[in-house]
N, C-alpha and C positions, 0 to 999 in steps of 0.2 A: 566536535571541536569546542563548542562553546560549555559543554559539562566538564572538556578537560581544562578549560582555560577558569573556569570557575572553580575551581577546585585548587589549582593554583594559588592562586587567589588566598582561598582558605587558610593552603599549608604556609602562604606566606605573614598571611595574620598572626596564624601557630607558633608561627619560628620566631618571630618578631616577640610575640610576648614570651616564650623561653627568653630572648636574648636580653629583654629588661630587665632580667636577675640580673645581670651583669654590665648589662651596657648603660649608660647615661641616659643616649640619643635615643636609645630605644625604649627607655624607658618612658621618655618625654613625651615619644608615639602614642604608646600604649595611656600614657595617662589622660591624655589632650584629646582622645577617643570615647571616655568615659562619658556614658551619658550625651555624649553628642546630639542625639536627639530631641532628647530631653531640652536640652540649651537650643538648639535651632527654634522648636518650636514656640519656647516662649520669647525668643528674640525676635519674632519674627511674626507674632500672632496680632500686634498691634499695624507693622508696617504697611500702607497706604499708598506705596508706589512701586510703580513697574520695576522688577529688578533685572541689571544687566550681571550674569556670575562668571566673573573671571576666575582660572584654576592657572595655578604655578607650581610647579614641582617644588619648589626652591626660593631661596633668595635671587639668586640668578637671573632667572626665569623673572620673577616678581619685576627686576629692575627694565627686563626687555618691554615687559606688559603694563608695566608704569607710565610710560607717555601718554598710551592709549587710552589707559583707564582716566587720566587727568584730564586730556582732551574730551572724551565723552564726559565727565562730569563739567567740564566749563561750557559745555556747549548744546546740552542736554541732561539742566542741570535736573527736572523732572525724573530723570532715571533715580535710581538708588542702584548702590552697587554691593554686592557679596564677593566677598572674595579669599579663597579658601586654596590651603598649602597641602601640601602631602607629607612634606619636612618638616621637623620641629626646627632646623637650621632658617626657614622662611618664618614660618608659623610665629615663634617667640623671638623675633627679631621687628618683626609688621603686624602682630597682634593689635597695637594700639594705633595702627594706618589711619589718618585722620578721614580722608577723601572717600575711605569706604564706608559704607551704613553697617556694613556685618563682615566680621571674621571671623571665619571658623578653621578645623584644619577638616581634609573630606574624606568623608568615611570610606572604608572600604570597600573596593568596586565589586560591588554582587550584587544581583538583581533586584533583591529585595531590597538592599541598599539605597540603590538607584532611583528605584521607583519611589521611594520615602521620600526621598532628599528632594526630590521634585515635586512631590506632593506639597509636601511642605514651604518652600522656596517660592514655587509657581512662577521660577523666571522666565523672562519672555526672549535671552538670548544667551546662547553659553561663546564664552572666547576662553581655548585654550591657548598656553604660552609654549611655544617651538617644538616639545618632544611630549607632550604628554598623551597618550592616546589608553583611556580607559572606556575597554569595549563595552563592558555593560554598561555605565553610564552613556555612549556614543549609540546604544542600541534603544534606550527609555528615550534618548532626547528626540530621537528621530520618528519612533512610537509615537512620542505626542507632538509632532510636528512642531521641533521647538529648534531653530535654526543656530546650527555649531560651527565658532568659523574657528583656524585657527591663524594663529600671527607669528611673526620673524621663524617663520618653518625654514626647515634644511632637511633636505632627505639625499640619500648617500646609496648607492647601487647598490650595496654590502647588507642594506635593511632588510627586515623580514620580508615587510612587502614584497619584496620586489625578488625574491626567490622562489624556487619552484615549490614549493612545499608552503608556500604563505600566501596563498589564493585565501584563507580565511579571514585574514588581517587586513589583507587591501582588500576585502567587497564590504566593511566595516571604514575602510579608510576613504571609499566611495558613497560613502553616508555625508559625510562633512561638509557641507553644505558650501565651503569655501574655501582657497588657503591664498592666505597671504606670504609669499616664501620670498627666502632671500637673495638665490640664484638661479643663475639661465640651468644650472645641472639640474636643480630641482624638478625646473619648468619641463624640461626635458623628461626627466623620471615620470613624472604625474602622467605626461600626455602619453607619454609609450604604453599607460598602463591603464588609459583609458579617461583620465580623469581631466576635465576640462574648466572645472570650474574652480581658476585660482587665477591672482594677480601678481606681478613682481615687482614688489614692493621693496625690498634690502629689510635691514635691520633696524627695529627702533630702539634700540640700545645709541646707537648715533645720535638719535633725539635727546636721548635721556642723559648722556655724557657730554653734549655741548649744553643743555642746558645747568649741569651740576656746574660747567667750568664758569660759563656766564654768571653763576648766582654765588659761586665761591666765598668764603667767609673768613678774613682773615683771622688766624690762631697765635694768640702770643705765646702759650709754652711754648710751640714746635718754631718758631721765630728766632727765642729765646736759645732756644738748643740747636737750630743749625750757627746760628751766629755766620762769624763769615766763611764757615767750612764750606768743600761739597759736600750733600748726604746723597745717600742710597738709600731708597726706599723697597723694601722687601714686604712685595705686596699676597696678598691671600698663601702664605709659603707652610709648606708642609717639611716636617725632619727634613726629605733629603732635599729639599731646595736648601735651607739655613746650615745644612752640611757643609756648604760649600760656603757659605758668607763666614764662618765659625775662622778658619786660617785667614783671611782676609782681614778682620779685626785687628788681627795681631799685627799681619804686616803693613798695613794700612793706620796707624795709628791718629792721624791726622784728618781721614774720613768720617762724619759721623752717618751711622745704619737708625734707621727707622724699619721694626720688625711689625707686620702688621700681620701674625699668622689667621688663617684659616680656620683653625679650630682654637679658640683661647681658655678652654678649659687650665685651673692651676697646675694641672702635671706640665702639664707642655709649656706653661710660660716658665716655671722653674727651671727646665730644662732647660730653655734659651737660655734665661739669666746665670744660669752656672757654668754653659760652653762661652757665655761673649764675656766671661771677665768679672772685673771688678767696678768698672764704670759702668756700668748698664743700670736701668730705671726701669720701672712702668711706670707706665701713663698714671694712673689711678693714686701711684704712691708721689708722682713730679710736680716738683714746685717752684713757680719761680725764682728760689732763692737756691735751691737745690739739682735746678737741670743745664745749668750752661756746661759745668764741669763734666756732665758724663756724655759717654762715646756711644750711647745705644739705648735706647730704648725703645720699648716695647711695648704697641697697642693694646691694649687688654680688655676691651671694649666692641661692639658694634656700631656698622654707622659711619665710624670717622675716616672710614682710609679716602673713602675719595675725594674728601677735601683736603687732604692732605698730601697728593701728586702736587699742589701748587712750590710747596717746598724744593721739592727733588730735583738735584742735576741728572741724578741716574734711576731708571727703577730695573728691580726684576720681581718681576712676574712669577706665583709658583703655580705650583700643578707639572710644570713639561718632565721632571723626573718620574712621576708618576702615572694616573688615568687621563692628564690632560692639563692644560695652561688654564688657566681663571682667564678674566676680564681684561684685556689690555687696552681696550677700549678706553677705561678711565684716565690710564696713564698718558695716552696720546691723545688726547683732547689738552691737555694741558703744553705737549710741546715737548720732549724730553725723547733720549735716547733708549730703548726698552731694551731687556737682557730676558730671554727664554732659555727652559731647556728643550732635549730634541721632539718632545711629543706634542706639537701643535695644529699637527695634520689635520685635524677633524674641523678647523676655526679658520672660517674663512679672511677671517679680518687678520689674524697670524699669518696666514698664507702669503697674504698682499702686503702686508708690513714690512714683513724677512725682504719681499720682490722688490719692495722700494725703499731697502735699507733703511729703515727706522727701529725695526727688530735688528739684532745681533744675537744671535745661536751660544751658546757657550756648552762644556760640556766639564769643565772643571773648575776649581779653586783658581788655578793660570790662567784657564783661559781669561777669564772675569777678571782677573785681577789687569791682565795685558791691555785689555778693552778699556776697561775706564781708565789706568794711566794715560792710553794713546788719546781720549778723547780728553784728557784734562788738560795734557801738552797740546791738545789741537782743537780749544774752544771754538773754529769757525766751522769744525766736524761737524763737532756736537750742535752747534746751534741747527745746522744745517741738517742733520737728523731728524733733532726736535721739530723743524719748521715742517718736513715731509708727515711727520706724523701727522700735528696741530693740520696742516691739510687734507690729507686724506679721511679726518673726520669730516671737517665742513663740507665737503665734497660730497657726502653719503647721507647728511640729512635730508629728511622728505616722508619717509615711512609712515607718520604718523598720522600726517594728514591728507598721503594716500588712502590709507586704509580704512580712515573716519570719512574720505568722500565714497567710496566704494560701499560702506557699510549704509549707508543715508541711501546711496542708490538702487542698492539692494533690496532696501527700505527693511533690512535690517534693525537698522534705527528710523523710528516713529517719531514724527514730532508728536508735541504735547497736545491732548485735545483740551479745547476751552469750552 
């Protein structure tokens, strides 16, 4: 199994730099891989302190394993930290992460791989963030007795693990030295399957979005441009979420949208800007003297959106027409009424939002449209929405400093010798 999973591996390097002839994102892979070694070692051939290496799929990811990583830097400020993306979507967004000593993106998972990266690095604890399980690197860590925990984990019945035919993935997932998960289902899964050594901790993403709302920073373009309208904020959205905000503009004249897509490469903000009209802006080109007048404008940038739910009467959230919702998290830390589509099953925080009506489901241009008329005509709805959301987060922080006493007791984490 482990020649065929390595091999895998391989053909997916392969495909990947075929696909850079063509693709952007892939290309960004393949180039951010070059010499990678080369760049670790001499980054890395000075450093003089114990390093702790956190790995993130993603931006996503990055945002759940941000509290943690800040925490352990304020509190064991002796560590240094690495910290390495798979995505150029993570990678070139947190490349210049102030609070980590090294970023890299991580080479591909093969044994020789593995054993380099570690050679090299010589870290003394690896944390990965919720889904990321690379066997070959999970099998060098464990080889040199170098303790893997993971954090804000979810595991789902439906997983490889936990099927008949994926005995080789969970006696790999029984390597892991710990998991920090975020439900009793989880808890459940692990123990059925033999694995004892985990805590229920929830999500630190809870941490990390009450503390973005607490530190919030007020914006006078976007001030400027809501004026005294409502806006809708159209958050991480892909084509068919904006499909359905597109007839909304029209009939909604009086609303102003804040489009914060997902992917803001030029085809795709053109594209916004040619479906929403003639008022529409971006960010990059808006100026105080030139943003009151327009109905729409468009983030074009990383970074800003989640300071920018402070604005919102309404958000919607994208992903549900597609593989899955983003982050609603951000939005309901500020207090506001959220709008999904149907695909949010996999999100536990989705699940419990829709249960305690702070979420509202939509499935078209009417529905959306129906919803926030009724909550415009009935401000003490909507307030009253918003307040369940803005709760339901305070309610779920703690994770962080679960997981940093657990890790210290573990002795995981070392204090400093003098």
């Amino acid at each position: 199994m482990r020649l065929f999973y390595t091999f895998s591996i391989y053909l997916y390097g392969w495909l990947i730099q075929l696909a850079a002839i063509f693709n952007t994102k892939a290309a960004q892979w393949v180039e951010g891989r070059k010499q990678l070694f080369d760049q670790l070692e001499e980054a890395l051939k000075k450093n003089d302190k114990p390093l702790i290496w956190m790995h993130c799929a993603s931006l996503g990811e990055f945002e759940q394993g941000r509290p943690v990583l800040e925490a352990i830097k304020e509190k064991h400020p002796h560590y240094g930290i690495l910290l390495t993306f798979f995505s150029p979507s993570g990678y070139e967004v947190r490349k210049n992460y102030e609070l980590a000593d090294f970023v890299f993106y991580l080479p591909l998972d093969l044994p020789k791989n593995a054993d380099r990266f570690l050679t090299i690095t010589k870290v003394e604890l690896a944390i990965f963030v919720k889904y990321e399980y690379w066997y070959n690197y999970i099998a060098a860590l464990r080889k040199r007795k170098i303790p893997v925990v993971l954090i804000s984990a979810i595991f789902r019945p439906n997983q490889l693990f936990f099927r008949f035919y994926g005995h080789w993935f969970l006696n790999h997932l029984k390597q892991i030295n710990w998991f920090f998960v975020q439900n009793t289902e989880s808890i459940n899964l692990l123990e059925k399957a033999g694995i004892q050594q985990h805590s229920l901790s929830g999500d630190t993403r809870f941490d990390r979005v009450a503390a973005v709302s607490a530190n919030s920073k007020p914006n006078a373009l976007i001030e400027k441009f809501k004026g005294n309208s409502k806006l809708l904020l159209v958050g991480s959205s892909w084509p068919a979420d904006e499909s359905l905000i597109y007839p909304l503009i029209r009939k909604m004249p009086d609303l102003k949208v804040v489009f914060a897509p997902h992917q803001i490469d030029s085809k795709h903000i053109q594209e916004i800007q040619s479906n929403s009209g003639s008022k529409t802006i971006a960010y990059s080109q808006a100026k105080s003297e030139n943003i009151e007048e327009k109905q729409i404008l468009i983030i074009d940038n990383f970074g800003l959106l989640s300071s920018l739910y402070r604005y919102a009467d309404f958000t919607f959230i994208g992903g549900g027409f597609g593989a899955g919702i983003h982050n609603t998290l951000e939005a309901a830390t500020f207090g506001m009424p959220i709008f999904i589509g149907p695909n949010y099953q996999k999100f536990q925080e989705a699940k419990d939002l829709v249960s305690l009506g702070a979420i509202e489901l939509v499935s078209d241009t009417h529905s959306l449209e129906k919803s926030i008329l009724s909550l415009i005509d009935n401000p003490e709805i909507r307030l009253e929405k918003g307040q369940k959301a803005r709760t339901y987060v305070q309610k779920n922080i703690g994770a962080t400093h679960l997981i940093l006493s657990v890790l210290e007791e573990k002795n995981f984490l070392k204090k400093e010798q003098i």
